[in-house]
PDB file of N, CA, C and O in Angstrom:
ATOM      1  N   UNK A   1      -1.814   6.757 -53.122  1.00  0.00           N
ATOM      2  CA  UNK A   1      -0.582   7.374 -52.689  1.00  0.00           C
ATOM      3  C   UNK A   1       0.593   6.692 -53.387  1.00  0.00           C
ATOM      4  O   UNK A   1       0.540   5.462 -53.409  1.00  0.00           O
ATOM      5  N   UNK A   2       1.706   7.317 -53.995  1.00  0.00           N
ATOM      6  CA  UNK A   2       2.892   6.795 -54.366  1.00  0.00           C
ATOM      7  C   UNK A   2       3.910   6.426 -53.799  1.00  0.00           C
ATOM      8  O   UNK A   2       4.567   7.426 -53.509  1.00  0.00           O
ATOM      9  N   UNK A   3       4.414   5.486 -53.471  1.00  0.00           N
ATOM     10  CA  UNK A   3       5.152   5.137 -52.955  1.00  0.00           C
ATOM     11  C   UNK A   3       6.590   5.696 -53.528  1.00  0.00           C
ATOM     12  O   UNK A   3       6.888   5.560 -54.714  1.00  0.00           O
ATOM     13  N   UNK A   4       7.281   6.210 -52.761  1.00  0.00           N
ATOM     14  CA  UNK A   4       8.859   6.367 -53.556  1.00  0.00           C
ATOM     15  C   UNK A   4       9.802   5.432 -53.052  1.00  0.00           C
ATOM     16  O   UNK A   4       9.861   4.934 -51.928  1.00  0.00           O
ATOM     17  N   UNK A   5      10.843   5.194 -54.465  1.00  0.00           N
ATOM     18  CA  UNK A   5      11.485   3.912 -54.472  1.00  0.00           C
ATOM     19  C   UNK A   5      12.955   4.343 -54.549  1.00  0.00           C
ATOM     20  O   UNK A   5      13.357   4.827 -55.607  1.00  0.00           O
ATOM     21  N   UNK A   6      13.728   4.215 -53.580  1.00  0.00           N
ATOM     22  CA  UNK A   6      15.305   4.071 -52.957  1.00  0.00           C
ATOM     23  C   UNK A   6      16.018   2.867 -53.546  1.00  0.00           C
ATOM     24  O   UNK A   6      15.867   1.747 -53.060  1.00  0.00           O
ATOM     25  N   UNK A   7      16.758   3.090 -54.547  1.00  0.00           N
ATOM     26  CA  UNK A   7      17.605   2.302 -54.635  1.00  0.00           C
ATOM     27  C   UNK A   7      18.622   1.355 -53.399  1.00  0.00           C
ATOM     28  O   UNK A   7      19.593   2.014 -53.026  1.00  0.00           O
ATOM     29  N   UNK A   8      18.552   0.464 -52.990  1.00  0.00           N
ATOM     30  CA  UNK A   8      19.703   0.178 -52.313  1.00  0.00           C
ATOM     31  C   UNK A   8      21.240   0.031 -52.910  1.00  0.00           C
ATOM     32  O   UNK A   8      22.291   0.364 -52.363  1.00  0.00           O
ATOM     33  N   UNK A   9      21.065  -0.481 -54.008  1.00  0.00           N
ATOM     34  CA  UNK A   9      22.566  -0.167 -54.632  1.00  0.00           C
ATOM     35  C   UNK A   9      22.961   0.694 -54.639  1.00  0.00           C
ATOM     36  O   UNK A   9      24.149   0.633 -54.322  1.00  0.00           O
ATOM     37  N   UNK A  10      22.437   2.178 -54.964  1.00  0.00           N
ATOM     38  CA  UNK A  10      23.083   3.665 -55.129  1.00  0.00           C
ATOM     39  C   UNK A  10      22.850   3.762 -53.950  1.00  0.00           C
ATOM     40  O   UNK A  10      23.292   4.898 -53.775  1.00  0.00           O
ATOM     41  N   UNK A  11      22.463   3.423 -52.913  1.00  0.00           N
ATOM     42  CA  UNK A  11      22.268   4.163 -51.143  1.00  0.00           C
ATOM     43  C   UNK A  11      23.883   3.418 -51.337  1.00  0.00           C
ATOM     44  O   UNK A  11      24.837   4.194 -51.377  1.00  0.00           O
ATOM     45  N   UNK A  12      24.125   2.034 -51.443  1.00  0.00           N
ATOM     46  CA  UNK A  12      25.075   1.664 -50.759  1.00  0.00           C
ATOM     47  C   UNK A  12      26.786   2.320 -51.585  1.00  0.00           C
ATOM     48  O   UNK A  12      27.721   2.787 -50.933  1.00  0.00           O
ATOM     49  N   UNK A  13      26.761   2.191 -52.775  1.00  0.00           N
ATOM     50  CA  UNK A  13      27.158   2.999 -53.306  1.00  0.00           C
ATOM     51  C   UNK A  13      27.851   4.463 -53.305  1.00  0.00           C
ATOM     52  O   UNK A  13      28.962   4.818 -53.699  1.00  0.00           O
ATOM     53  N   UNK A  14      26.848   5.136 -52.752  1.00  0.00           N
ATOM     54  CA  UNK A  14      26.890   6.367 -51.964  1.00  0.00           C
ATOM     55  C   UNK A  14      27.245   5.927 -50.699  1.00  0.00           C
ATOM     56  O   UNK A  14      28.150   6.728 -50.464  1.00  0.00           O
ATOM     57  N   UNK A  15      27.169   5.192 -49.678  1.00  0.00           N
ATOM     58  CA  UNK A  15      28.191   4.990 -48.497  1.00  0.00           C
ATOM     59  C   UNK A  15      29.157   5.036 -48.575  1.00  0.00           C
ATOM     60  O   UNK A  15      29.871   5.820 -47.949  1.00  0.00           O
ATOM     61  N   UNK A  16      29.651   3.924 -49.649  1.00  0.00           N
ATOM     62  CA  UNK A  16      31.209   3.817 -50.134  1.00  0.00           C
ATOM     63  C   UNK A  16      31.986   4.711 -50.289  1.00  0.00           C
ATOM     64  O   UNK A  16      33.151   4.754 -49.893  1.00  0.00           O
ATOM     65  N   UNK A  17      31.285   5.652 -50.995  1.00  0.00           N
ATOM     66  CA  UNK A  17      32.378   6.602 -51.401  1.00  0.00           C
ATOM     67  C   UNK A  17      32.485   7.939 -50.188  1.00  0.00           C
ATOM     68  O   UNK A  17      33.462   8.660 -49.986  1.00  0.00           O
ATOM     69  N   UNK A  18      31.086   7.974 -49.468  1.00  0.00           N
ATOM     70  CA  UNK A  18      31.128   8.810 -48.101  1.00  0.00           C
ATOM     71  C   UNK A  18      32.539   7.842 -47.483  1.00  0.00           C
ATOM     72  O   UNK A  18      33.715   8.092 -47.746  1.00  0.00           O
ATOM     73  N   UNK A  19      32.088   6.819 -46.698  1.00  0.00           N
ATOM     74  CA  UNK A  19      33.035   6.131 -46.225  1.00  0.00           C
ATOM     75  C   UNK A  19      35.013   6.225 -46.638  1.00  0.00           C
ATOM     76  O   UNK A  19      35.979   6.303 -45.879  1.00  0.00           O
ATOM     77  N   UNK A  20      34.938   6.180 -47.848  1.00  0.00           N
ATOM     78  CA  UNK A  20      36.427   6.480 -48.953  1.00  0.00           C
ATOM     79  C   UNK A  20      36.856   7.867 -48.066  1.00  0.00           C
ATOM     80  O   UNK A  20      37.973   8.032 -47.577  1.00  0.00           O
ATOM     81  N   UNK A  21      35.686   8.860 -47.964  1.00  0.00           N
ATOM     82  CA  UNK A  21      36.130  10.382 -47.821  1.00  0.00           C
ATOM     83  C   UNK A  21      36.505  10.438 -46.761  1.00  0.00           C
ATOM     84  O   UNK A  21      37.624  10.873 -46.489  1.00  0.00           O
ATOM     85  N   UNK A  22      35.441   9.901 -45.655  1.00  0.00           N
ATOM     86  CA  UNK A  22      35.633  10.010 -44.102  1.00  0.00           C
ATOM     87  C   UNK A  22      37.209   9.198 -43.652  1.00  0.00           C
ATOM     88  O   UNK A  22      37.960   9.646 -42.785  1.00  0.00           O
ATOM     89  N   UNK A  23      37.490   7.861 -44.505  1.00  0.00           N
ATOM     90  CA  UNK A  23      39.127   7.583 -44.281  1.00  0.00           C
ATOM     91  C   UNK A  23      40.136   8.480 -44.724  1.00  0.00           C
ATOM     92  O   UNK A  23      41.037   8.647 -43.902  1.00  0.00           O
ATOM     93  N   UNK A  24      40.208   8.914 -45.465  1.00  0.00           N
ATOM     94  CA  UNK A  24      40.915   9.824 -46.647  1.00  0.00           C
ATOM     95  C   UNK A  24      41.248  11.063 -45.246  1.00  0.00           C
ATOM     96  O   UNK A  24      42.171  11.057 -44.431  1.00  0.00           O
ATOM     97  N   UNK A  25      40.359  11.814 -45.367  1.00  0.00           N
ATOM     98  CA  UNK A  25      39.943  13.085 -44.142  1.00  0.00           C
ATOM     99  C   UNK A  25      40.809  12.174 -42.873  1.00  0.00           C
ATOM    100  O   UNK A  25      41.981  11.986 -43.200  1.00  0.00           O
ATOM    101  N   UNK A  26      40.538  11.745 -41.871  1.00  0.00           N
ATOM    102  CA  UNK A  26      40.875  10.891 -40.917  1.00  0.00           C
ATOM    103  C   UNK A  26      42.415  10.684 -40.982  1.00  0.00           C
ATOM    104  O   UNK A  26      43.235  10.972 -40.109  1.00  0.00           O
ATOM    105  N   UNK A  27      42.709   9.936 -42.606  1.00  0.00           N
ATOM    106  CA  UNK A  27      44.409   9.910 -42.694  1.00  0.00           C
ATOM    107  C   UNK A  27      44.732  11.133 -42.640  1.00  0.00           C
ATOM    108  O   UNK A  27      45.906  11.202 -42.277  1.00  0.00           O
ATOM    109  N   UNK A  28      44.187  12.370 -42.857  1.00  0.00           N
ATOM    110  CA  UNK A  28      45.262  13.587 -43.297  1.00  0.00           C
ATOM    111  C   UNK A  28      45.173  14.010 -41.896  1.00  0.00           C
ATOM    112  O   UNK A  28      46.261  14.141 -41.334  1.00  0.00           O
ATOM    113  N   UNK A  29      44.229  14.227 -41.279  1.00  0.00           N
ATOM    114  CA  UNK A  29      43.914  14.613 -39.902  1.00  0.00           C
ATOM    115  C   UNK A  29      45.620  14.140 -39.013  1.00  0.00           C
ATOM    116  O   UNK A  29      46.576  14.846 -38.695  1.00  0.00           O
ATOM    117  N   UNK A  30      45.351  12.614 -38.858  1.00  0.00           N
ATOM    118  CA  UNK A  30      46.227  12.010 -37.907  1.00  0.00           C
ATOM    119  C   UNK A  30      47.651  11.945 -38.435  1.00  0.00           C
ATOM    120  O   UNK A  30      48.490  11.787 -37.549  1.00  0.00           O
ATOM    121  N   UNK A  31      48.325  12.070 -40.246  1.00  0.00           N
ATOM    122  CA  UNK A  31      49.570  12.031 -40.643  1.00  0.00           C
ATOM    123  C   UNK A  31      49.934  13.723 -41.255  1.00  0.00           C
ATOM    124  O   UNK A  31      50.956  13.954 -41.901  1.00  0.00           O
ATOM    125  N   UNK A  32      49.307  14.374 -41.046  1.00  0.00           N
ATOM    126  CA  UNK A  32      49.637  15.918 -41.056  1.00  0.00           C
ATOM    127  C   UNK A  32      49.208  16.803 -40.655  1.00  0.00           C
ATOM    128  O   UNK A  32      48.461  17.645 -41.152  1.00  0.00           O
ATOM    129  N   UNK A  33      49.756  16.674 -39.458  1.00  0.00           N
ATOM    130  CA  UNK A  33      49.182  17.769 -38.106  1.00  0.00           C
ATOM    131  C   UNK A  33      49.203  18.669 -38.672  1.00  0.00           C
ATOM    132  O   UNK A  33      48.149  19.293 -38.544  1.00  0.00           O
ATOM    133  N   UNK A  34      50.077  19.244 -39.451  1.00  0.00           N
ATOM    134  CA  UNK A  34      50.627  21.086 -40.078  1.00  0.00           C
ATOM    135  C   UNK A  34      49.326  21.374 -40.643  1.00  0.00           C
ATOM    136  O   UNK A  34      48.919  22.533 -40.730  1.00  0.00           O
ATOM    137  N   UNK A  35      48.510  20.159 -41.115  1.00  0.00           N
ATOM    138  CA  UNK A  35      48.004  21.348 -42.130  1.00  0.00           C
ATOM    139  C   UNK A  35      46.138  21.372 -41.273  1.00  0.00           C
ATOM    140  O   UNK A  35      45.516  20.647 -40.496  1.00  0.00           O
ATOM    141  N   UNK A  36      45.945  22.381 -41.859  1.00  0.00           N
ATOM    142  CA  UNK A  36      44.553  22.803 -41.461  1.00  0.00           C
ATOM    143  C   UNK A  36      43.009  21.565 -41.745  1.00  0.00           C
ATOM    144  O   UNK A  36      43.028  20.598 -42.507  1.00  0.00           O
ATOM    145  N   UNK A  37      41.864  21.999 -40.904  1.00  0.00           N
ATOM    146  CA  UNK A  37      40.587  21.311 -40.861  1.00  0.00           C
ATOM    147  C   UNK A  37      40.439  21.365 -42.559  1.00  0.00           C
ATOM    148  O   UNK A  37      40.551  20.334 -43.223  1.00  0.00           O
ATOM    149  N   UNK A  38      40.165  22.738 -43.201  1.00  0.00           N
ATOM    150  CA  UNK A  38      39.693  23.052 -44.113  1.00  0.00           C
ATOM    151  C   UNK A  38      40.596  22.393 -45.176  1.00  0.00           C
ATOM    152  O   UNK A  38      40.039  22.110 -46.236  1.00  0.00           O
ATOM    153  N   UNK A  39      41.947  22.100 -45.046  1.00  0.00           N
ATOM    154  CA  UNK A  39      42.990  22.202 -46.180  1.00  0.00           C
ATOM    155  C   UNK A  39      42.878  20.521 -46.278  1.00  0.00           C
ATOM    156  O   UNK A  39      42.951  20.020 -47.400  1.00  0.00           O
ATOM    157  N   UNK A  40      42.728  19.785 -45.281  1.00  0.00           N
ATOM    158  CA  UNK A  40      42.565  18.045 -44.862  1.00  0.00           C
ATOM    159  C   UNK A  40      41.068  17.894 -45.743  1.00  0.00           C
ATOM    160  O   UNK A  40      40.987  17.240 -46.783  1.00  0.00           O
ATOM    161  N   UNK A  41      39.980  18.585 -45.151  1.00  0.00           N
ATOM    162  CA  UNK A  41      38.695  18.160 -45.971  1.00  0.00           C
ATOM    163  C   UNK A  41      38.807  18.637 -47.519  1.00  0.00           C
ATOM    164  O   UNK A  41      38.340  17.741 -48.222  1.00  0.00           O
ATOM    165  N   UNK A  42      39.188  19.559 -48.174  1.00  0.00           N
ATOM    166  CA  UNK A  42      39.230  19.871 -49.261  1.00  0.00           C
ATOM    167  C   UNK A  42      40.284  18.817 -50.204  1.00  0.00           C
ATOM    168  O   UNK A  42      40.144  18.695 -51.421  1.00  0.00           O
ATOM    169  N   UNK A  43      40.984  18.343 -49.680  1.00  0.00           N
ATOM    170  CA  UNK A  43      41.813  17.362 -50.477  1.00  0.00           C
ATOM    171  C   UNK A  43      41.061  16.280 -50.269  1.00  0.00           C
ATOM    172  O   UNK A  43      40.659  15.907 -51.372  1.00  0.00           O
ATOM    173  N   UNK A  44      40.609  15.488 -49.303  1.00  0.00           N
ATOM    174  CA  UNK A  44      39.733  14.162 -49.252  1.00  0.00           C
ATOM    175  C   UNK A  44      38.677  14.326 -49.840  1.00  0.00           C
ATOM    176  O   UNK A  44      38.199  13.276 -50.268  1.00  0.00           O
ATOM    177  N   UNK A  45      37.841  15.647 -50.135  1.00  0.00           N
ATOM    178  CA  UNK A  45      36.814  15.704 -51.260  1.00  0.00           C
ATOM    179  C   UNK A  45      37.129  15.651 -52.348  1.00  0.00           C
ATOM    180  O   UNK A  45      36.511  14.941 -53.141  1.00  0.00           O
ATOM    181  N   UNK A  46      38.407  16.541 -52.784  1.00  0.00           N
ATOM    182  CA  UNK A  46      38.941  16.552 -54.212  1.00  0.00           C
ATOM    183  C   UNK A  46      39.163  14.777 -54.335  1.00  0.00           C
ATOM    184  O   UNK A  46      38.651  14.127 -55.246  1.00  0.00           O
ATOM    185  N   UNK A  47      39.798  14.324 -53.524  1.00  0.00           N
ATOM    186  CA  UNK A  47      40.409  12.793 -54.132  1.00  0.00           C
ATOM    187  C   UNK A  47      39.581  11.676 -54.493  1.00  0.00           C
ATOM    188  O   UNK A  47      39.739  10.746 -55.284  1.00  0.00           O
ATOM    189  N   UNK A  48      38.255  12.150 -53.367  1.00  0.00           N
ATOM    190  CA  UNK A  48      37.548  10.786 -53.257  1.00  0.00           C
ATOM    191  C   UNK A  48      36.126  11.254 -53.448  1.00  0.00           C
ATOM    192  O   UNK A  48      35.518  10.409 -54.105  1.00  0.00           O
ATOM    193  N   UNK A  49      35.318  12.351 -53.101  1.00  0.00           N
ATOM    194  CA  UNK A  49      33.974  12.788 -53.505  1.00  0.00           C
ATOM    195  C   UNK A  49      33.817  13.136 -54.888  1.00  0.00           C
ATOM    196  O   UNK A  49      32.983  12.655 -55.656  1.00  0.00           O
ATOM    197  N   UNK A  50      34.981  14.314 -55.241  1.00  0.00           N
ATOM    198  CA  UNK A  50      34.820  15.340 -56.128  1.00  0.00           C
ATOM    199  C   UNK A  50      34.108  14.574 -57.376  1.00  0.00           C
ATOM    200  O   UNK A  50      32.968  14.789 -57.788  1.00  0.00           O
ATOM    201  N   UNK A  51      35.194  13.481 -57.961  1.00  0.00           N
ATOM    202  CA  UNK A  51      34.803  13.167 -58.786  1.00  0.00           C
ATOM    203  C   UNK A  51      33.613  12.400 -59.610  1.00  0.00           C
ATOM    204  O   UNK A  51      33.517  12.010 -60.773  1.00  0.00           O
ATOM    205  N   UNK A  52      32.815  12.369 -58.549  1.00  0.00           N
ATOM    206  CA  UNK A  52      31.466  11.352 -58.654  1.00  0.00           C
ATOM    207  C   UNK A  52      30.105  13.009 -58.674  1.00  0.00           C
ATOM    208  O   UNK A  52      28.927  12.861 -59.002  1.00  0.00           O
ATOM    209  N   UNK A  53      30.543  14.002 -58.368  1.00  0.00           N
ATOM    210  CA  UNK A  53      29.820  15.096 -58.439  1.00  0.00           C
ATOM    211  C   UNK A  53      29.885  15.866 -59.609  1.00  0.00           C
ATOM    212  O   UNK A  53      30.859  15.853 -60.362  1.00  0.00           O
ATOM    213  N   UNK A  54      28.441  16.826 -59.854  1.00  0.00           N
ATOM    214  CA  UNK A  54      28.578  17.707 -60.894  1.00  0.00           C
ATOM    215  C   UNK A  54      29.794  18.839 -60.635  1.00  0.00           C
ATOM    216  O   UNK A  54      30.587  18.948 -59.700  1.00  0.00           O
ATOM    217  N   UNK A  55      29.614  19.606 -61.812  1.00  0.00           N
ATOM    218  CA  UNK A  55      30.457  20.717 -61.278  1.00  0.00           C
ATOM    219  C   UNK A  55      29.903  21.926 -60.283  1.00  0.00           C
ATOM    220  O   UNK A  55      30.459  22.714 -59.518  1.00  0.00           O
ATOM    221  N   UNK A  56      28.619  21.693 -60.651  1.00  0.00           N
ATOM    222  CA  UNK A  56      28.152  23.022 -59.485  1.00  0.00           C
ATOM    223  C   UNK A  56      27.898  22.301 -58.020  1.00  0.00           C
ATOM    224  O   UNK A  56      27.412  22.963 -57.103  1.00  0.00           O
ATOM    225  N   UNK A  57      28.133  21.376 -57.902  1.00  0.00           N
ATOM    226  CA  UNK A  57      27.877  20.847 -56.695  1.00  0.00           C
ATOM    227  C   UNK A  57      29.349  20.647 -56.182  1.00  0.00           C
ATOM    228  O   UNK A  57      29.582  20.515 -54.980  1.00  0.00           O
ATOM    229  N   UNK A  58      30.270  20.630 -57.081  1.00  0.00           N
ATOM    230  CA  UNK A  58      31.751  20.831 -56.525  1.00  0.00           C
ATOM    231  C   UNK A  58      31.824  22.042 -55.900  1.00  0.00           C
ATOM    232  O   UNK A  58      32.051  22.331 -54.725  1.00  0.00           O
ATOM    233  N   UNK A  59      31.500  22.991 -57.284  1.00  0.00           N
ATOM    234  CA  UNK A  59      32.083  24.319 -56.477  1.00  0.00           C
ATOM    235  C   UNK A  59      31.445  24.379 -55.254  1.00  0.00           C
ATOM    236  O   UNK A  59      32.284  24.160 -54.380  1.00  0.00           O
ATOM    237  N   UNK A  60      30.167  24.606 -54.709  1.00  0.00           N
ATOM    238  CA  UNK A  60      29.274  24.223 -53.663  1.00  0.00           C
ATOM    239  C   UNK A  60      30.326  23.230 -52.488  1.00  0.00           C
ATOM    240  O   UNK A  60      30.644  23.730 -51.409  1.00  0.00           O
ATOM    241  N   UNK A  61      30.604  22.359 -52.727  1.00  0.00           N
ATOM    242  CA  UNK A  61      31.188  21.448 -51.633  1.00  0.00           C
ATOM    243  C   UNK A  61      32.607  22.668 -51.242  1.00  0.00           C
ATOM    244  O   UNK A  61      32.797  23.190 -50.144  1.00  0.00           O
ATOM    245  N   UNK A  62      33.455  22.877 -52.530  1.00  0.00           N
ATOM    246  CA  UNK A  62      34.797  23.432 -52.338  1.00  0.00           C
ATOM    247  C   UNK A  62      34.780  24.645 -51.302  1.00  0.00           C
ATOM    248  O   UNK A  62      35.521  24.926 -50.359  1.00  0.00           O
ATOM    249  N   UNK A  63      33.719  25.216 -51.807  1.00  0.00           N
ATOM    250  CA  UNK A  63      33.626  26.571 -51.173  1.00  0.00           C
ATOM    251  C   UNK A  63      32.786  25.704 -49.258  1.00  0.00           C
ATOM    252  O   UNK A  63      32.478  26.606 -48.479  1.00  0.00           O
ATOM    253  N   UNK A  64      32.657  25.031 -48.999  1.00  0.00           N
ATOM    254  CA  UNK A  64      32.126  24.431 -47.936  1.00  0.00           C
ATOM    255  C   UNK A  64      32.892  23.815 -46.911  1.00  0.00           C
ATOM    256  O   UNK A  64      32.775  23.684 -45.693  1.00  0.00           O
ATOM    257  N   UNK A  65      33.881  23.406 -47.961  1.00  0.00           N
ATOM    258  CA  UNK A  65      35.433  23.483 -47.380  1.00  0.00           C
ATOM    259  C   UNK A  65      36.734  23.578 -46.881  1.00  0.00           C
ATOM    260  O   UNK A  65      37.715  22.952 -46.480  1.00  0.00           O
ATOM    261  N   UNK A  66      35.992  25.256 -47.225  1.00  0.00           N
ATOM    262  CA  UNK A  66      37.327  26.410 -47.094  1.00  0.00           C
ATOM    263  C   UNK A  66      36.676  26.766 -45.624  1.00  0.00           C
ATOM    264  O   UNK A  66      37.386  26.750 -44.618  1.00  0.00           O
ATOM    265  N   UNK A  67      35.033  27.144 -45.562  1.00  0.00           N
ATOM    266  CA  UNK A  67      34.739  27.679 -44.689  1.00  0.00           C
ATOM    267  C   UNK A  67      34.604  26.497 -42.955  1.00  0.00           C
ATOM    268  O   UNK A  67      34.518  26.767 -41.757  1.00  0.00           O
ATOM    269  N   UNK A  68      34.654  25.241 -43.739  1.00  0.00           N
ATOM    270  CA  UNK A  68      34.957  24.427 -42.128  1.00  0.00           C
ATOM    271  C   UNK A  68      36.735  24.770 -41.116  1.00  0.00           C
ATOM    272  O   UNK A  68      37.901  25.034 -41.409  1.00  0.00           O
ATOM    273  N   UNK A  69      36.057  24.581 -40.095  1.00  0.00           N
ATOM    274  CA  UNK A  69      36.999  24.818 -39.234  1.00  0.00           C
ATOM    275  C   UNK A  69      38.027  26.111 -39.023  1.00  0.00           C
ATOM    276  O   UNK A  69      38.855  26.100 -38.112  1.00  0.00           O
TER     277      UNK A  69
END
């Protein structure tokens, strides 16, 4: 049987930048009531996910974005 092998650097890695998003999201939430669920997550992805993703997995997230909340 093969064992499969998980990086811990890229797991942790990948926290970081989850973590980056979930603050990011959180600030827009609590310093701009005006604006919408969807309009708060789509900018904290653009700022802090987007750029570590392909492009089809952007469009994928963007469009995932619009449709929260």
């Amino acid at each position: 049987m093969k064992e499969t092998y998980i990086s811990t650097g890229r797991s942790l890695v990948r926290m970081w930048w989850f973590s980056k998003f979930m603050c990011r999201l959180f600030d827009l939430l609590l310093n701009a009531p005006e604006k919408s669920l969807s309009t708060c997550a789509g900018e904290a992805y653009a700022s802090e996910l987007g750029p570590h993703h392909g492009f089809f997995i952007r469009q994928g997230a963007k469009l995932a974005m619009k449709a929260a909340g």
